[in-house]
C-alpha positions in Angstrom: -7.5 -79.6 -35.8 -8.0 -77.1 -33.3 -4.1 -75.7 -33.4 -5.2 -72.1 -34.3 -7.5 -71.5 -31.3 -5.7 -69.3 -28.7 -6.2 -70.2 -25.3 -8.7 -67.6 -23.1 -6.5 -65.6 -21.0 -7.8 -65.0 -17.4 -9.9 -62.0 -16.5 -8.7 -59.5 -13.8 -10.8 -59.5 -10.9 -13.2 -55.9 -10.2 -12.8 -54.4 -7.1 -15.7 -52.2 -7.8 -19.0 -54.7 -7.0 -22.3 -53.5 -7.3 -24.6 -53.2 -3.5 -25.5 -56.7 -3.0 -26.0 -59.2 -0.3 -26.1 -62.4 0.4 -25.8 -63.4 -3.4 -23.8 -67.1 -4.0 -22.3 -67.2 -7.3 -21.8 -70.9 -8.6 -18.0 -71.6 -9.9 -16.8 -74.8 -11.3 -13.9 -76.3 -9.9 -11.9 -79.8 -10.3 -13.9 -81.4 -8.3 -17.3 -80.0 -8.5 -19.4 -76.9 -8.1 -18.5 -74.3 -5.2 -20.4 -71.4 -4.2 -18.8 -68.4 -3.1 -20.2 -65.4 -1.7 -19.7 -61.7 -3.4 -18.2 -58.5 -1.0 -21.5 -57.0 0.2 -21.6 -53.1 -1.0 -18.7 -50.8 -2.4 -16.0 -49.3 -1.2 -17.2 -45.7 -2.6 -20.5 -46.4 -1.1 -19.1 -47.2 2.5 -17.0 -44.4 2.3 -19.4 -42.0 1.7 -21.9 -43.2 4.5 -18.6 -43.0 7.2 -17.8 -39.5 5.6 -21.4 -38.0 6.0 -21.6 -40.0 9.5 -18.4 -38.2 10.6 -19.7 -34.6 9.1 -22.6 -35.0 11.5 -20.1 -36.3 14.1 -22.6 -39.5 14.2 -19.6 -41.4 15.7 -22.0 -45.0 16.4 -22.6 -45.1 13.1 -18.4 -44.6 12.0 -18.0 -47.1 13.9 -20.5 -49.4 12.7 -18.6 -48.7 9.4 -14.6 -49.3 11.0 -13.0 -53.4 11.0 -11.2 -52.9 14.7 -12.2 -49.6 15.9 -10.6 -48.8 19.3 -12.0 -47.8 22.5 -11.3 -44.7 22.5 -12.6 -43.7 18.8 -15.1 -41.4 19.7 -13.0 -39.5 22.3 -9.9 -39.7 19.7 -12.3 -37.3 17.2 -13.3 -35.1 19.7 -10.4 -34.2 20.9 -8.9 -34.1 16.8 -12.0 -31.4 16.6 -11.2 -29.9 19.7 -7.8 -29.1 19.1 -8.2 -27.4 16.0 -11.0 -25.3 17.5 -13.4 -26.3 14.4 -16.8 -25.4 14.8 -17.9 -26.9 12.1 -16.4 -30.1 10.1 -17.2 -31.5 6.7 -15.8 -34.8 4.8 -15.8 -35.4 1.6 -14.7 -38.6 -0.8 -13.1 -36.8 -3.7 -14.0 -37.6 -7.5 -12.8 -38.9 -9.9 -9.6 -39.5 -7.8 -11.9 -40.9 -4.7 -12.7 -44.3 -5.9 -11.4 -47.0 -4.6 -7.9 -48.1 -5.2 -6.9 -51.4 -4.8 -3.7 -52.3 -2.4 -4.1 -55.8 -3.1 -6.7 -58.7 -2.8 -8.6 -57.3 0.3 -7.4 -54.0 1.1 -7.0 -50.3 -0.7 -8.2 -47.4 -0.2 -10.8 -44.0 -0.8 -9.3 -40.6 -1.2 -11.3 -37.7 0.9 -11.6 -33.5 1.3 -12.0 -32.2 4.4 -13.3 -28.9 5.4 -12.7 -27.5 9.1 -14.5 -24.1 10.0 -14.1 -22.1 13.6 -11.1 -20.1 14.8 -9.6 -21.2 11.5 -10.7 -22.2 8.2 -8.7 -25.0 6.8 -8.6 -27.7 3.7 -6.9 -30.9 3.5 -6.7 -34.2 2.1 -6.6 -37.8 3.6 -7.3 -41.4 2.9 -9.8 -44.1 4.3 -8.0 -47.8 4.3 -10.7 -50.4 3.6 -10.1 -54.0 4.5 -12.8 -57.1 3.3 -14.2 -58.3 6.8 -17.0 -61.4 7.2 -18.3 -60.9 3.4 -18.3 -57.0 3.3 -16.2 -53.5 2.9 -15.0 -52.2 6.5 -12.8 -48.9 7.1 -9.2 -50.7 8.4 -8.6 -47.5 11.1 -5.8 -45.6 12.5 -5.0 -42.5 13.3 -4.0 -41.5 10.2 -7.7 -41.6 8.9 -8.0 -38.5 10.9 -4.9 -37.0 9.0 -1.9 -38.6 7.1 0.5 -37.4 9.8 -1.3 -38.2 13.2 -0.2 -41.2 14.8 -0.7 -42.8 17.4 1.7 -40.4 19.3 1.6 -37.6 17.3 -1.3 -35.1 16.9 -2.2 -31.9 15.6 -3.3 -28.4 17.6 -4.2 -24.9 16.4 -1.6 -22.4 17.7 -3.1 -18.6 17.5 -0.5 -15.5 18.4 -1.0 -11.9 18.1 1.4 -10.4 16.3 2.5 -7.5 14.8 1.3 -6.8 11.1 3.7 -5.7 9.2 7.2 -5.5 9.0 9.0 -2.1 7.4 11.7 -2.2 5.3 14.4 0.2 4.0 14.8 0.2 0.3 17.7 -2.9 1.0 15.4 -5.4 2.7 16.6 -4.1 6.0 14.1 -4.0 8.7 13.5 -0.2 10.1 10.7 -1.0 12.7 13.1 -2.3 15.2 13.9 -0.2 18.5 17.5 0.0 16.8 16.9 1.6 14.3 17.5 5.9 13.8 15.3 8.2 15.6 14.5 9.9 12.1 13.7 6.9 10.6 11.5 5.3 13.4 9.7 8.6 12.7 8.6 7.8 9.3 8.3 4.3 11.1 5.5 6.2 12.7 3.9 8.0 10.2 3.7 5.0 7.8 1.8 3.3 10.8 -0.3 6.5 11.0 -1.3 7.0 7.2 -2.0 2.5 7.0 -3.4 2.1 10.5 -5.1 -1.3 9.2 -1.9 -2.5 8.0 -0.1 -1.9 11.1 -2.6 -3.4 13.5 -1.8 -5.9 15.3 -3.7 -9.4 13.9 -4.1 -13.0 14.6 -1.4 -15.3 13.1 -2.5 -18.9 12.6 -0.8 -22.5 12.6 -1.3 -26.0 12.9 1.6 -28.1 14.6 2.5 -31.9 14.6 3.2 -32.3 18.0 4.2 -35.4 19.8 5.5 -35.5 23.8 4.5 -32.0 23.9 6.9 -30.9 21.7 6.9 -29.3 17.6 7.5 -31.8 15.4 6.5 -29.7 12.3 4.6 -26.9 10.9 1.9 -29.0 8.9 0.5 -25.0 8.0 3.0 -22.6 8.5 1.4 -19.3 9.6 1.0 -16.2 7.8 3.9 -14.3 5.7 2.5 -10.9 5.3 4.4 -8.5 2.6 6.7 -6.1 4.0 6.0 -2.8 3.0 9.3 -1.9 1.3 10.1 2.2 1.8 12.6 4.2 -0.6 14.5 4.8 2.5 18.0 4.4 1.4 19.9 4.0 4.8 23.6 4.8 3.8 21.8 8.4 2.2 20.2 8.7 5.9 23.9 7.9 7.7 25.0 10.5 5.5 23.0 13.2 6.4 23.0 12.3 10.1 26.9 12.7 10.2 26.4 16.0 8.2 24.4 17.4 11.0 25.8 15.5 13.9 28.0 19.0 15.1 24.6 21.2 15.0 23.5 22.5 18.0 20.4 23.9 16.7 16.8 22.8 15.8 18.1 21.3 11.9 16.8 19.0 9.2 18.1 17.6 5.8 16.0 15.6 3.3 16.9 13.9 0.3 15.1 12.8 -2.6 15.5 10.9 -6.0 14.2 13.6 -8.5 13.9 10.9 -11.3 11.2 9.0 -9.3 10.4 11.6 -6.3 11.3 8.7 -3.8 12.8 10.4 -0.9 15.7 8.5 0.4 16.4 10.5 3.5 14.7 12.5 6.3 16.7 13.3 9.1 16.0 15.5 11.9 18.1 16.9 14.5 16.5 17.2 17.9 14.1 14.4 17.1 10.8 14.6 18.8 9.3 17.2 15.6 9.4 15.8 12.4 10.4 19.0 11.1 11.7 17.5 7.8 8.2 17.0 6.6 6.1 19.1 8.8 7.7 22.0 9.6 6.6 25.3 7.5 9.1 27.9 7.0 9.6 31.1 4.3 11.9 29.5 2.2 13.8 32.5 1.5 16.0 33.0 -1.4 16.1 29.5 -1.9 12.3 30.3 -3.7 14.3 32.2 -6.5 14.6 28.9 -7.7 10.9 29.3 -8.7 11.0 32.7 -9.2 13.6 32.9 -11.8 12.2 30.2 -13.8 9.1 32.3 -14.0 11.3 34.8 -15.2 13.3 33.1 -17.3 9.6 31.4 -18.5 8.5 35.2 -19.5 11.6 35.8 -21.8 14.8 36.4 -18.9 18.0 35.0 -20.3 20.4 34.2 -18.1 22.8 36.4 -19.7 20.8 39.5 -19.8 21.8 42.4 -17.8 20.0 43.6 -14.9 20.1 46.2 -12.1 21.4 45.1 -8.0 21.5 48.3 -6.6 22.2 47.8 -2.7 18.4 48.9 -1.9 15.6 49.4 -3.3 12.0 50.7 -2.6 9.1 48.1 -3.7 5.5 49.3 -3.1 6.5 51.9 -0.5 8.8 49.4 1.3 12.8 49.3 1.4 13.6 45.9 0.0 17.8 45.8 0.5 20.2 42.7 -0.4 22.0 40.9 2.4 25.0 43.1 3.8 23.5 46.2 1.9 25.3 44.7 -1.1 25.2 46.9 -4.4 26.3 44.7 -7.6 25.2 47.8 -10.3 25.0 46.0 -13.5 25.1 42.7 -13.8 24.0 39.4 -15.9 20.5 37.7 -14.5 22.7 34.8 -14.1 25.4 36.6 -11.6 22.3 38.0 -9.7 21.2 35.0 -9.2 24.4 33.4 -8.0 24.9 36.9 -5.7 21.1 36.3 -4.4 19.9 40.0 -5.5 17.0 40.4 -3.6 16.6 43.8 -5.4 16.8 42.3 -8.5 14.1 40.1 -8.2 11.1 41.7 -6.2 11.7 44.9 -8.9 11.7 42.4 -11.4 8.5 40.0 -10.9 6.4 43.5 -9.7 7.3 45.7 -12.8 7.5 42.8 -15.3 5.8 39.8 -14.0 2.6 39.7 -11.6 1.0 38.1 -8.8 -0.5 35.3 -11.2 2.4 34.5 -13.2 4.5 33.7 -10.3 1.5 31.6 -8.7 1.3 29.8 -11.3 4.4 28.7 -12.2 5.1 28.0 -8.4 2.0 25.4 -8.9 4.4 23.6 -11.4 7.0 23.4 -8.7 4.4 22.0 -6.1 3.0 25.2 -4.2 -0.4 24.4 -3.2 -0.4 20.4 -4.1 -1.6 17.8 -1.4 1.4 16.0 -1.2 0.8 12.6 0.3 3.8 10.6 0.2 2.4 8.1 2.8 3.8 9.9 5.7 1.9 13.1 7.1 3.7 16.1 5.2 2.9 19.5 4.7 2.0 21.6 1.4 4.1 24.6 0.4 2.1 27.6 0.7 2.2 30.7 -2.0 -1.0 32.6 -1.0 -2.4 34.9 -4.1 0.0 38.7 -3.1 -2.3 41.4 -1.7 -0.3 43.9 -2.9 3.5 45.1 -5.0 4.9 44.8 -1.2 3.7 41.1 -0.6 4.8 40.2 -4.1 8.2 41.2 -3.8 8.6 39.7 -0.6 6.7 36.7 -2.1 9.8 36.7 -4.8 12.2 35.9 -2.4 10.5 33.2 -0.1 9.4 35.9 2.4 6.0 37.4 3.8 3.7 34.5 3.6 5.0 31.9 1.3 5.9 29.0 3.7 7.4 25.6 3.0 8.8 22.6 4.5 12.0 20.9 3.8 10.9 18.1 1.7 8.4 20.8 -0.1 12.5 22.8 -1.3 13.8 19.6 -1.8 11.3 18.5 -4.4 12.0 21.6 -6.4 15.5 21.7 -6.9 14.7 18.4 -7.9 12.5 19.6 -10.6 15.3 21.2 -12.0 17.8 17.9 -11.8 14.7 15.5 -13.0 12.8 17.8 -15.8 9.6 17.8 -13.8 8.3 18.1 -10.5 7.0 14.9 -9.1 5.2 14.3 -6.2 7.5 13.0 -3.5 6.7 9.4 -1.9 7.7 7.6 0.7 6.3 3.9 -0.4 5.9 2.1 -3.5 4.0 4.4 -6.5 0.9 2.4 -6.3 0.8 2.5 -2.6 0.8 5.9 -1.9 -2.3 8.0 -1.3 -1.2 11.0 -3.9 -0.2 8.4 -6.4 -2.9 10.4 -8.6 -0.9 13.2 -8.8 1.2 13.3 -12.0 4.2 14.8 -12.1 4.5 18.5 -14.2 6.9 18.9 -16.5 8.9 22.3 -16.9 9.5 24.2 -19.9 12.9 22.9 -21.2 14.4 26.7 -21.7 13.4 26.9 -17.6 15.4 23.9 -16.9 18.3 24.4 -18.8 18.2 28.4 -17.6 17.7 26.7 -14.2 21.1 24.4 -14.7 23.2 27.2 -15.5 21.9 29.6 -12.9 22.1 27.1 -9.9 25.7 26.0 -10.6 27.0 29.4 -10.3 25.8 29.5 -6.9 28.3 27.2 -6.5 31.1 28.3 -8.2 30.9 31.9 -8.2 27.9 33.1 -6.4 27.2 33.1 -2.2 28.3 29.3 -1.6 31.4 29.6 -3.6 33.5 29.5 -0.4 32.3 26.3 0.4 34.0 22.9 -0.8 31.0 21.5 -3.1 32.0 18.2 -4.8 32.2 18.6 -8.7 28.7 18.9 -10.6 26.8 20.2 -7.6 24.5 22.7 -8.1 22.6 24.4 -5.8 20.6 27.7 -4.1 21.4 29.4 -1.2 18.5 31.2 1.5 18.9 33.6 4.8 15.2 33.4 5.8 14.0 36.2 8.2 11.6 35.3 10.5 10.3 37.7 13.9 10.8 41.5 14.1 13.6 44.0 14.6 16.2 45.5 13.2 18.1 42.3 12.4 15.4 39.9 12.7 16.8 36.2 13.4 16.9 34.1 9.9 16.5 30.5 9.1 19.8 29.0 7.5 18.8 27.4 3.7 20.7 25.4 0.9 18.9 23.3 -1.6 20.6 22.0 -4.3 21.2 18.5 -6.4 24.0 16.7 -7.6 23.5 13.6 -10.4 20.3 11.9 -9.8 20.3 13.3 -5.8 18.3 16.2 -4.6 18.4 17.7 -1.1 17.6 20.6 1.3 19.1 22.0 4.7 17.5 23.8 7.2 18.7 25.1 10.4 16.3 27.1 12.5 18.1 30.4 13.3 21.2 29.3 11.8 21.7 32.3 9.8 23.1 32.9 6.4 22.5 29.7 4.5 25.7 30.6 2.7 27.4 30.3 6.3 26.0 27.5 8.1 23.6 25.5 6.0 25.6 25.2 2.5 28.7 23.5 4.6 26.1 21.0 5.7 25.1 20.3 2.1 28.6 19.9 1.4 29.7 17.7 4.1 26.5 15.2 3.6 27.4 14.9 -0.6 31.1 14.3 1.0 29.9 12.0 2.8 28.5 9.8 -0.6 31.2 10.4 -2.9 
């Protein structure tokens, strides 16, 4: 009659007991009534009076709370502390996931944070065993109570090094802050470490090592990985203009420079010890009719208009004449250009132009801008003309209008690019100009400009010199000093695809002579 009634399955005994003591509970047995006395407290509770015990480094009262603890307990968390040069400590029994799991009958175990302050700030994770002892909950200690991977040979110590800060790369991943590494390069080295000073300085590095015999085990924190700062230096570009100026034997510099992006990929100097790629300041010469012509060509100049080259001309009361006392009579803009007319141009910007016009259309090629590519450089100079004498010397990079290599490069790679962009030596949002947008040119300019510069070239004063096909470029005979032939600075800027680059060689000469061969050899070099 009582077939249907399922029989009571058995309960599943709780490891969680309320805080009670001494309480007999009566259960019926076979052969009569036993009593049997309940585990005095909880396993969260006793966890969280050891953890607040150790937080205040109350060791009598840990141990008061520990099964077996060994003799050495107290000295074993000193020296844990002490190693690890905490000033402060703080344990913590983690919830939800900090209550007590069960490992069987009488054992398991209470997840805890712990929070070490002093020479170094650290986190981690551990467990507290527990073990039922006499009637109540008792931490079952070892070692690894302190941390999961300390032993009873193996423990943990805070290493601190100084170290270097930051590592340097070349556009590749290849380190360039290495004693190997170019002259011209450990220069920018230099400069990076001048412009980020914080960055470079030399800092703690941190870790924590396993350690057992006096010997590594493992990292159990690995110390720092700080970012590389990652250049646009493109080292086979650099190679390439080192071998083009290896056979100089005067003062020289070549920079290169992406004119879709204004990363510059190259800086070489030749003697080192002057950075004169980026700091020097020299009249530009006729390379500046680079400028010029697009503020001519700006104002209404086509390139095949005809215009007057007579062999010398006077400008304001002074004899302006072009190199070799050259006289080209009638010709188109565009052949002046390629023949580097001197007369041509100072007539034209004083009668037809003006001071401010060419100022101001030299500002869209960079004159005057704060460049700060993250490297000390220079800013091209093109002070307002006093006078029809200082503008037509002005008009063909003489007087006072002054500029550095990188300042030439960065225009003839306005006229590859579209625009002038501020060159940079680090990642956009890293350098300190980064605020400074790039200025776009007037479209006739540039493609006035990409007829004009190829015919240099081709048919103008470089056309003697092997140029690989589709290079275009500007030649400049700088005069600098006093005399009858005053010594000149030797000039080529020029581009070539999405490549833009200048030469310099200090009292070189004619640019078509010593510095276009230079050009020519370094785009050999990358073809």
């Amino acid at each position: 009659m009582y077939a249907h009634l399922q029989p009571e399955k058995p309960r599943r005994r709780r490891r969680r007991w309320p805080w009670v003591a001494g309480v007999l509970v009566p259960v019926v047995a076979a052969a009569g009534t036993m009593w049997v006395l309940r585990t005095t407290g909880s396993p969260e509770q006793v966890a969280d009076a050891y953890l607040s015990a150790w937080s205040a480094q109350d060791y009598r009262a840990m141990r008061e709370l520990v099964a077996d603890p060994p003799a050495d307990f107290e000295r074993r968390h000193r020296e844990f502390r002490t190693a690890l040069k905490a000033e402060q400590v703080s344990f913590q029994r983690i919830k939800p996931n900090g209550i007590f799991a069960s490992d069987g009958e009488d054992t398991g175990r209470v997840s805890f944070r712990a929070a070490l302050t002093g020479a170094f700030d650290w986190r981690y994770s551990g467990d507290l065993k527990f073990v039922e002892r006499d009637g109540t909950w008792k931490i079952d200690w070892s070692p690894a109570a302190l941390h999961p991977d300390v032993t009873e040979d193996r423990t943990l110590r805070l290493v601190t090094e100084r170290v270097k800060g930051l590592a340097v790369l070349a556009a590749d991943g290849s380190r360039i802050d290495t004693p190997d590494a170019p002259g011209s390069v450990q220069q920018l080295v230099a400069g990076l470490a001048q412009t980020y000073p914080d960055r470079f300085a030399e800092r703690d590095s941190d870790r924590i090592e396993l350690v057992e015999d006096g010997k590594v085990v493992k990292n159990v924190v690995e110390p720092p990985q700080w970012t590389p700062l990652r250049t646009t230096v493109d080292l086979k570009v650099h190679q390439a203009g080192a071998d083009a100026l290896e056979d100089v034997d005067k003062p020289a510099s070549l920079v290169a420079v992406r004119p879709s992006t204004g990363e510059i990929l190259a800086a070489v100097n030749k003697p080192g010890g002057f950075n004169r790629a980026l700091l020097g300041k020299y009249p530009p010469g006729s390379t500046f009719k680079v400028v010029t012509a697009s503020a001519l060509v700006a104002d209404g100049v086509r390139p095949g208009e005809s215009v007057r080259c007579p062999a010398e001309q006077n400008i304001g009361g002074f004899p302006f004449h072009n190199a070799g006392f050259k006289d080209y009579g009638t010709l188109a803009f565009r052949d002046a250009f390629a023949h580097s007319c001197n007369t041509t141009f100072g007539a034209m910007v004083v009668d037809d132009l003006g001071g401010d016009r060419l100022a101001e259309v030299a500002a869209s090629f960079g004159f005057g801008a704060k460049i700060m590519p993250g490297v000390p450089a220079v800013k091209a100079d093109f002070p307002s003309p006093k006078d029809a004498t200082d503008l037509a010397s002005a008009s063909i990079g003489q007087g006072r209008v002054l500029a550095s290599p990188l300042n030439m490069a960065s225009v003839a790679a306005a006229i590859a690019d579209g625009a002038w962009r501020p060159p940079r030596l680090v990642p956009e949002d890293l350098a300190p100009g980064h605020t400074l947008r790039p200025r776009k040119l007037d479209d006739d300019v540039v493609s006035a400009l990409r007829t004009l510069m190829p015919a240099v070239v081709t048919d103008g004063t470089a056309h003697a010199v092997r140029f690989p096909g589709g290079t275009a470029g500007k030649t400049g005979t700088a005069e600098y000093g006093s005399g009858e032939e005053p010594p000149a600075h030797s000039w080529f800027i020029g581009y070539r695809g999405d490549l833009a680059f200048a030469v310099i060689v200090e009292g070189g000469g004619a640019g078509s002579a010593v510095a276009a061969p230079i050009a020519a050899r370094f785009l050999g070099e990358l073809s």
